[in-house]
C-alpha positions in Angstrom: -18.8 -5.7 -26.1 -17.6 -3.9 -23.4 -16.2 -0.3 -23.8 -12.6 -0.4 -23.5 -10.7 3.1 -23.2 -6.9 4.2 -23.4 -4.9 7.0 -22.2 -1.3 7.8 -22.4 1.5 10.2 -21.0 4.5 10.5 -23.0 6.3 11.7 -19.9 10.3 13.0 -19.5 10.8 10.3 -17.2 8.4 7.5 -18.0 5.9 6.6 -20.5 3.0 5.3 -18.9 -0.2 3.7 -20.5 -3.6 3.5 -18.7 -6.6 1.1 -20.1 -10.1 1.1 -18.4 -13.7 -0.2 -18.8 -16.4 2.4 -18.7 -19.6 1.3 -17.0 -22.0 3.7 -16.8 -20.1 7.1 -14.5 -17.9 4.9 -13.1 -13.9 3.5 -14.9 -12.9 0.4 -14.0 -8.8 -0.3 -14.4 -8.1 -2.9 -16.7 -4.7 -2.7 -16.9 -1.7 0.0 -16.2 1.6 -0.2 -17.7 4.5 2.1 -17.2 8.2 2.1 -18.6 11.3 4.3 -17.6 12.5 5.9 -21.0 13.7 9.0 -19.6 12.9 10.7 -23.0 14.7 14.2 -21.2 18.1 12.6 -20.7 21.0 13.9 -22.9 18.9 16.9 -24.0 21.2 19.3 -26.1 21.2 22.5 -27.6 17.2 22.0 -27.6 16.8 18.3 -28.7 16.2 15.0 -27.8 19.2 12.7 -28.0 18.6 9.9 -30.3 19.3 7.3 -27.5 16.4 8.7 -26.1 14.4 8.7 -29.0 15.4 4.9 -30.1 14.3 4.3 -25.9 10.6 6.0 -26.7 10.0 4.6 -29.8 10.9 1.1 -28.9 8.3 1.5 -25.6 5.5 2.7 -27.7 6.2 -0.4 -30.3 5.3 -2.6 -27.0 2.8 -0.6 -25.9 1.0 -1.0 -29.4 0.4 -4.7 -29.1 -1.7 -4.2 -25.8 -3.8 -1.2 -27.6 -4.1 -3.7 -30.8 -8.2 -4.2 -30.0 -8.8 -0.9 -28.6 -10.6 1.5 -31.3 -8.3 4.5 -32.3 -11.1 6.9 -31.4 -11.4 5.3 -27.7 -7.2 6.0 -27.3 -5.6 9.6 -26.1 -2.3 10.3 -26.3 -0.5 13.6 -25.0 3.3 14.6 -24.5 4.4 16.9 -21.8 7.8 18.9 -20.7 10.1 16.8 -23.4 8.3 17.1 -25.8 7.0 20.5 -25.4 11.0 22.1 -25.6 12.6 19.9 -28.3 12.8 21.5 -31.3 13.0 17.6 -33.1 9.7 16.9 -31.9 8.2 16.6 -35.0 10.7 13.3 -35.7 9.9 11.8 -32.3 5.8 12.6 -33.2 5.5 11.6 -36.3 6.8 8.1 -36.2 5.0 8.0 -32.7 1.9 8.4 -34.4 2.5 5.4 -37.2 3.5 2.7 -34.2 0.2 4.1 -32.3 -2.2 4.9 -34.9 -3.6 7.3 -33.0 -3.0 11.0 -32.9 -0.5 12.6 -30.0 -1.3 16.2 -28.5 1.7 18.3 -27.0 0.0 19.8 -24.1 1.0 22.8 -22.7 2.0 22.9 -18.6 -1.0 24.6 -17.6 -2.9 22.0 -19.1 -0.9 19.1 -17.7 -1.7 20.4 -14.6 -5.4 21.1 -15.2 -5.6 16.9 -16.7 -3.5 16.0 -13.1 -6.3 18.1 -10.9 -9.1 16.3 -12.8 -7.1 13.0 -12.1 -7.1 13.8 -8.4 -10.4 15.2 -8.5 -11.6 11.7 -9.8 -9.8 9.8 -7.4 -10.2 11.5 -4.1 -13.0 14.4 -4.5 -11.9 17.8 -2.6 -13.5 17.8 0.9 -16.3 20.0 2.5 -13.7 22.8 2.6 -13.0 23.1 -1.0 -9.7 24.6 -1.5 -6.6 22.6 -2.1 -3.3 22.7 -3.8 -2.0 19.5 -5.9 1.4 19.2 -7.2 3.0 16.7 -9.5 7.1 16.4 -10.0 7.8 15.2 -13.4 10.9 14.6 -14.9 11.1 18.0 -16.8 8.7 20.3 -15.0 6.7 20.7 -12.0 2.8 21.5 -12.4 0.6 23.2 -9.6 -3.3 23.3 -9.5 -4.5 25.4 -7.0 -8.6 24.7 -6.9 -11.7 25.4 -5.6 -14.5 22.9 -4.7 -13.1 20.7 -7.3 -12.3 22.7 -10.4 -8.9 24.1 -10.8 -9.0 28.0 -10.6 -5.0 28.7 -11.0 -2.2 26.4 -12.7 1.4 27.0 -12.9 3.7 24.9 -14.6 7.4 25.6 -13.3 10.8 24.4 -15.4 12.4 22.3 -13.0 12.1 18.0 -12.8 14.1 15.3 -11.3 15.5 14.3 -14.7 17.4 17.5 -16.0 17.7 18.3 -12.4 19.9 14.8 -12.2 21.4 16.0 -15.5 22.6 19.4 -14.5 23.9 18.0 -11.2 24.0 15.0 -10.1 25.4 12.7 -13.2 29.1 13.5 -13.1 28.8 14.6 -9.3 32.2 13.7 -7.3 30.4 14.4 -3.9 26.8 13.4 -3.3 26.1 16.2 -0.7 28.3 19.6 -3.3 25.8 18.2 -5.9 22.4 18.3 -3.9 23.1 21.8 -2.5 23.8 23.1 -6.0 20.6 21.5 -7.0 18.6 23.0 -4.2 20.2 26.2 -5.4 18.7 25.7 -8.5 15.5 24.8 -7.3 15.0 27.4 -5.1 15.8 30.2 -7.9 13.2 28.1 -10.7 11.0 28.5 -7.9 10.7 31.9 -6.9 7.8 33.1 -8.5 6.5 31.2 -5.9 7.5 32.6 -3.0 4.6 34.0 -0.5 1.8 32.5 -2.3 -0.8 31.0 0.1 -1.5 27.5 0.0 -4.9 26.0 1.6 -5.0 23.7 4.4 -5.2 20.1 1.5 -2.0 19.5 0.0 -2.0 16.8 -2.3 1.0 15.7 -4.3 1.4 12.8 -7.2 3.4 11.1 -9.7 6.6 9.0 -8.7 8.6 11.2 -6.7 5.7 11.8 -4.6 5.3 7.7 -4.1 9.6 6.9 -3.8 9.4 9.5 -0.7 6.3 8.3 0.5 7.8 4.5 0.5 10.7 5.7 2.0 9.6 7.6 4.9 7.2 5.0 5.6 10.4 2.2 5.9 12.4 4.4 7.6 9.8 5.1 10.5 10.0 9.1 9.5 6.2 9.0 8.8 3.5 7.0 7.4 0.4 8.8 7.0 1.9 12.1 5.0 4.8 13.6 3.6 6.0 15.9 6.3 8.4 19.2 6.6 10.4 16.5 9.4 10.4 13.5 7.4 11.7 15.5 4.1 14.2 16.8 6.5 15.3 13.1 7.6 16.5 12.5 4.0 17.9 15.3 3.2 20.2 14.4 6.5 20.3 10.8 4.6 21.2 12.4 1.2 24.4 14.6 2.4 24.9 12.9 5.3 26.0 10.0 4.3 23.6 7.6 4.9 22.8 7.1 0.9 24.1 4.2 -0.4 25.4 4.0 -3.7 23.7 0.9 -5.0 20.9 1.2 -3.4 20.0 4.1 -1.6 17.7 4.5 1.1 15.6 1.3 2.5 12.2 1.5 0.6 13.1 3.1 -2.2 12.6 1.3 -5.6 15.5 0.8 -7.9 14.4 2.4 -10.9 14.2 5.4 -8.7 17.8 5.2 -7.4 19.5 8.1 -10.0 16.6 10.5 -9.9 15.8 10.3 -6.1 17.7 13.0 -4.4 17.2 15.5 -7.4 12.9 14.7 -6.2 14.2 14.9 -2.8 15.4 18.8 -3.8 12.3 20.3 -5.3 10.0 18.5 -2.3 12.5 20.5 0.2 12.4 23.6 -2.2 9.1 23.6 -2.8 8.1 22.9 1.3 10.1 26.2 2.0 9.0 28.2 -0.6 5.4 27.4 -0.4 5.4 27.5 3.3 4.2 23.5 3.7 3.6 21.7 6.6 2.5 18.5 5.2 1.4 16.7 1.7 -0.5 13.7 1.1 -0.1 11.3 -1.1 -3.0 10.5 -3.6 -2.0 7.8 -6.4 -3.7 9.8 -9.2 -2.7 10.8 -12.8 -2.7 12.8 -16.3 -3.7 10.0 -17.8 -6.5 9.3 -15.8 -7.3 13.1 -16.0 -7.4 12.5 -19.6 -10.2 9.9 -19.7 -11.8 12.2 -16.9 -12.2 15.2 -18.9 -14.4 12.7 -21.5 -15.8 10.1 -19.8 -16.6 10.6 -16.0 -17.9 13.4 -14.2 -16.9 14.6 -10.8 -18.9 12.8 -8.0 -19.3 14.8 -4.3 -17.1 13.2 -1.6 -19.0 11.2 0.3 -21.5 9.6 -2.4 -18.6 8.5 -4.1 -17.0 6.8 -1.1 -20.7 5.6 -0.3 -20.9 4.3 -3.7 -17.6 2.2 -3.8 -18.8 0.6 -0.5 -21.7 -0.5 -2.2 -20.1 -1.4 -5.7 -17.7 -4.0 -3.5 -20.6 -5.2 -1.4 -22.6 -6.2 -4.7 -19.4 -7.7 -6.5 -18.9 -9.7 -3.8 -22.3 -11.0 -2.5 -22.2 -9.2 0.9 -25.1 -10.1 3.4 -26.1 -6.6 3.4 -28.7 -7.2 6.3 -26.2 -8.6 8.4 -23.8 -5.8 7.8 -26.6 -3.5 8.5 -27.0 -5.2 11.7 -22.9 -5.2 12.8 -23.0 -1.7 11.6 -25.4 -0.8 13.8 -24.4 -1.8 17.0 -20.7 -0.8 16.4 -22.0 2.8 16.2 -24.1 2.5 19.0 -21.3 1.4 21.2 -19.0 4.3 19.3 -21.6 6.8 20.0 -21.5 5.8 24.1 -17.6 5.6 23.9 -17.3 9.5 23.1 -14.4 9.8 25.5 -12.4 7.8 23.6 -12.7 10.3 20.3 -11.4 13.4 19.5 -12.2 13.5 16.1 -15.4 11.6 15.8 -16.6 12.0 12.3 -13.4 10.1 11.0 -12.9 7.3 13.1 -17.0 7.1 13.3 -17.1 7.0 9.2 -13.8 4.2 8.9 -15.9 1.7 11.6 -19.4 2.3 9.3 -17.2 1.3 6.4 -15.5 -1.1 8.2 -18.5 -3.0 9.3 -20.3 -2.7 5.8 -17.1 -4.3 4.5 -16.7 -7.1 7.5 -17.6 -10.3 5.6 -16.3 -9.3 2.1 -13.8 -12.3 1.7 -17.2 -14.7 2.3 -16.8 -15.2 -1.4 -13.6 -16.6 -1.5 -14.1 -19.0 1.6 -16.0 -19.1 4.8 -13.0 -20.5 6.9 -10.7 -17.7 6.8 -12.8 -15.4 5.2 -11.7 -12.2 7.6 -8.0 -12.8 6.1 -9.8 -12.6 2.5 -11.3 -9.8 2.8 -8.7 -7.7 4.7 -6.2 -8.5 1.2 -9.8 -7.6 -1.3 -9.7 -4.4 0.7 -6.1 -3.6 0.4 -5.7 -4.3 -3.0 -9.2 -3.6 -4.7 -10.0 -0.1 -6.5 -11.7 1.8 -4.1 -12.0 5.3 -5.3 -12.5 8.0 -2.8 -10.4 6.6 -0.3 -6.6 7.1 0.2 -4.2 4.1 0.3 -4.1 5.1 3.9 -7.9 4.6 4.7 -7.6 1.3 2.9 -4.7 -0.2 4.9 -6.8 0.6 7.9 -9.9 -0.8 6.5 -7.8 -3.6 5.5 -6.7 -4.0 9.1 -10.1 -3.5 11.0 -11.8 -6.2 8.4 -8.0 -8.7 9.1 -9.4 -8.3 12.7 -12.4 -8.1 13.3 -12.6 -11.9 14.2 -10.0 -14.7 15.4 -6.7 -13.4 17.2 -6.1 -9.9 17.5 -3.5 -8.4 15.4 -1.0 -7.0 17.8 1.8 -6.3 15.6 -0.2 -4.8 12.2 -0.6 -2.1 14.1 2.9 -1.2 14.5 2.6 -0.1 10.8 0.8 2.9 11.9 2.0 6.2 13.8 0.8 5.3 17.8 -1.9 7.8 18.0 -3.6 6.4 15.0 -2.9 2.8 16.1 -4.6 3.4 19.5 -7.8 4.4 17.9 -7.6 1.8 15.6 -7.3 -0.5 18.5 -10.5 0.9 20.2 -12.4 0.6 16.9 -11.6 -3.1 15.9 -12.5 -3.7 19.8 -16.0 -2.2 19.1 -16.3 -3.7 15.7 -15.2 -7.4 17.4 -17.6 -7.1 20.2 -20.4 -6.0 17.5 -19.7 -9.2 15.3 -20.2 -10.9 18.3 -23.6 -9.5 19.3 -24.8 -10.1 16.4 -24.3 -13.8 16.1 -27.9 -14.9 16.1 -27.9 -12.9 12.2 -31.0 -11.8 13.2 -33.0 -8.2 13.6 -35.0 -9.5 16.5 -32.5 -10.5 18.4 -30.2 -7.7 18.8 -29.1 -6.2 22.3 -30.3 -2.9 23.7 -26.5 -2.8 25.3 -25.0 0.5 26.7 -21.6 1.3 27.4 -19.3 3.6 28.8 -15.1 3.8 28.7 -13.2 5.2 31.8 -9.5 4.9 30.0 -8.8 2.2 28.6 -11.1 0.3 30.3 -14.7 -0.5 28.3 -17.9 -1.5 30.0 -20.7 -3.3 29.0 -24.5 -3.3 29.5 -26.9 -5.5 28.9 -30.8 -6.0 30.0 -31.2 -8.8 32.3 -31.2 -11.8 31.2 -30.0 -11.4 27.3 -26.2 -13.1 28.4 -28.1 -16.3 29.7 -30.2 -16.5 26.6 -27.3 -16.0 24.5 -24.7 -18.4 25.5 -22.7 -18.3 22.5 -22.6 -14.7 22.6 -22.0 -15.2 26.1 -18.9 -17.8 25.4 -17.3 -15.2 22.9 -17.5 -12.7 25.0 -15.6 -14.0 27.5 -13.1 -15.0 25.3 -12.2 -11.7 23.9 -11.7 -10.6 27.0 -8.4 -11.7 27.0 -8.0 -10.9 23.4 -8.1 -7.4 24.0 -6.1 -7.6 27.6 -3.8 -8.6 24.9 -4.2 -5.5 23.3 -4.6 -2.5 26.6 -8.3 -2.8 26.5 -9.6 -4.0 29.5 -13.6 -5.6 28.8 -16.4 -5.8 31.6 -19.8 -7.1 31.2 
């Protein structure tokens, strides 16, 4: 019987419920649910309005069915900013309790942010440099975990979230750009205690304001990779502008973020001035997760987790790992004699490594169009340790790496990123095709060398003629990167 696990945040805005599988360290998603209840709307004179209670109650009755098998012992439950400042608490708790069976902690907002750093932490380890900041906009409060080579060393929980933030301003509000500015007044004074703390050089932000502003910037072309000071500007300008539609806002966002979006909007732009930030990054991690964390999973370094994904997916999905081995290793060859052509070697080197141990994933779906497979198995599979960025990219080499180039996908990416991209599915293409013969005794002792965009090819006499379908391929990608501004010699 397998050992099935449940977490869930009682949040202002949204309930959301998280059920996972342990095997061994790692937590495999089973299932996530998540309803808007907006628990903090039409709070007065310190309660919860009973629409708001009826709302809660009824999500949890749904909820309960899906926890039905799951033991009471295996199930954690805690409520956050709502809960914390209603003074009818114990009404909303207690009945909370009956539906669930299970008992409900009130957290404080230091803890909620501690649970949201171990969430992030289990996601997407901190890197070599330790330090970073992660912040999380709820619907009542914002939390901030400032750590230190993975374990939190300072939280601060401030009183300010996009649902009494779209109570206090934006509900009744006549004109759309009088009622952000008050809000951003507002903002700005719940966050002063802020003001002139230092922030390290890894931002990371969650929950769903984090994700609507994300989606947004990304389908407006004001940024793809990261939440930037310019991009946060752009709405703003979109916000007061007006450029927000009523019904639906801003291209990208989702409609059950329509009311709450600007107030989000206000705190991001708040807390980028007041913290001094030049860019966050979006990691989909949270308190529920941390939850099951704190019990179940300990922290893994950085790169051994990422390693260890690779190789979870590769024995899921019956990779040929010799023959990976063998694409792998040429592609890095022909990386390491293309230095010219990277200014940041250690992350584009690391993306066509994982890239190439990743190449014939969608084998085990069908050999015909297995490329197309495996580039939707990467895109959509949990791979913890990596970013939704890394995977779209992984998604893209592995879409690539065989069969027409993909010109257009890359227009989803900022152009400096798609024109190394580019150059690495070239090298990983040309390495699938040396490597034909799926054998370790016949591999090339190739060079190369890149003068712009032009790559050159070397190979020891005779090894074209006595590889003719090597040979054929070869000169067929040479127009399928013309195609795409790399110009191949051999």
């Amino acid at each position: 019987m397998p050992e099935i696990f449940a977490a869930l945040d009682l949040g202002s805005n949204s309930f959301h419920l998280l059920l996972v599988r342990r095997d061994g360290h790692e937590l495999h998603t089973l299932e996530e649910m998540k309803e808007k209840v907006q628990l903090l709307a039409g709070f007065s004179d310190g309660k919860l309005a009973e629409d708001a209670v009826r709302r809660g109650l009824a999500c949890l009755g749904r909820f309960a069915q899906r926890l039905r098998m799951v033991p009471r012992d295996r199930i954690r439950i805690a409520g956050t900013h709502a809960l914390r400042e209603a003074g009818n608490r114990q009404t909303f708790t207690a009945q909370a309790e009956r539906i669930l069976g299970a008992p409900l902690s009130i957290v404080s907002g230091e803890e909620e942010a501690r649970l949201i750093f171990m969430g992030v932490q289990h996601h997407a380890p901190a890197s070599k440099a330790g330090q970073r900041l992660v912040l999380d906009i709820g619907g009542g409060s914002t939390e901030l975990a400032w750590g230190d080579h993975g374990r939190p060393s300072e939280l601060i929980s401030c009183k300010v979230g996009c649902v009494s933030l779209t109570d206090a301003h934006f509900r009744n509000a006549s004109a759309q750009d009088i009622a952000y500015r008050s809000a951003r007044e507002q903002v700005l004074a719940d966050l002063a205690p802020l003001v002139d703390r230092t922030c390290p050089p890894e931002v990371i932000g969650t929950s769903g304001t984090m994700e609507s502003i994300q989606q947004v910037l990304a389908a407006n072309g004001w940024g793809d990779e990261s939440i930037t000071r310019e991009g946060v500007d752009e709405l703003v300008r979109a916000i007061t502008q007006g450029r927000w539609l009523v019904d639906a806002g801003l291209p990208g966002l989702a409609p059950e973020r329509l009311d709450i979006f600007p107030a989000g909007v206000a705190i991001v732009a708040a807390l980028f001035d007041v913290l001094n930030l030049s860019s966050v990054s979006y990691v989909d991690a949270s308190l529920q997760r941390g939850l099951l964390v704190d019990d179940l999973s300990p922290a893994d370094p950085e790169e051994d987790l990422r390693k260890n994904t690779v190789h979870l997916l590769q024995r899921r999905y019956g990779i040929d790992l010799a023959q990976a081995k063998r694409v792998g290793r040429t592609a890095l060859r022909l990386f390491d004699h293309t230095q010219p052509w990277w200014p940041d070697p250690a992350r584009w080197r690391d993306l066509l490594r994982w890239a190439a141990d990743l190449h014939e994933l969608g084998m085990t779906v069908g050999a015909r169009h297995y490329h197309r497979h495996g580039a939707y198995l990467v895109r959509y599979s949990q791979m913890r340790g990596f970013s939704h960025l890394e995977q779209r990219q992984l998604a893209l080499l592995v879409r690539g790496h065989r069969r027409s180039f993909p010109g257009l996908a890359f227009g989803a990416f900022e152009p400096a990123t798609a024109r190394q991209l580019t150059r690495l599915l070239a090298l990983l293409r040309l390495s699938a095709i040396l490597e034909r013969s799926h054998s370790d005794d016949d591999a090339a002792a190739l060079t190369a060398s890149v003068e712009g965009n032009r790559l050159r090819l070397s190979f020891p006499e005779g090894w074209l003629a006595a590889h003719p379908l090597s040979l054929r391929e070869l000169e067929v990608e040479k127009g399928q990167l013309a195609s795409a501004g790399v110009a191949l010699e051999f």
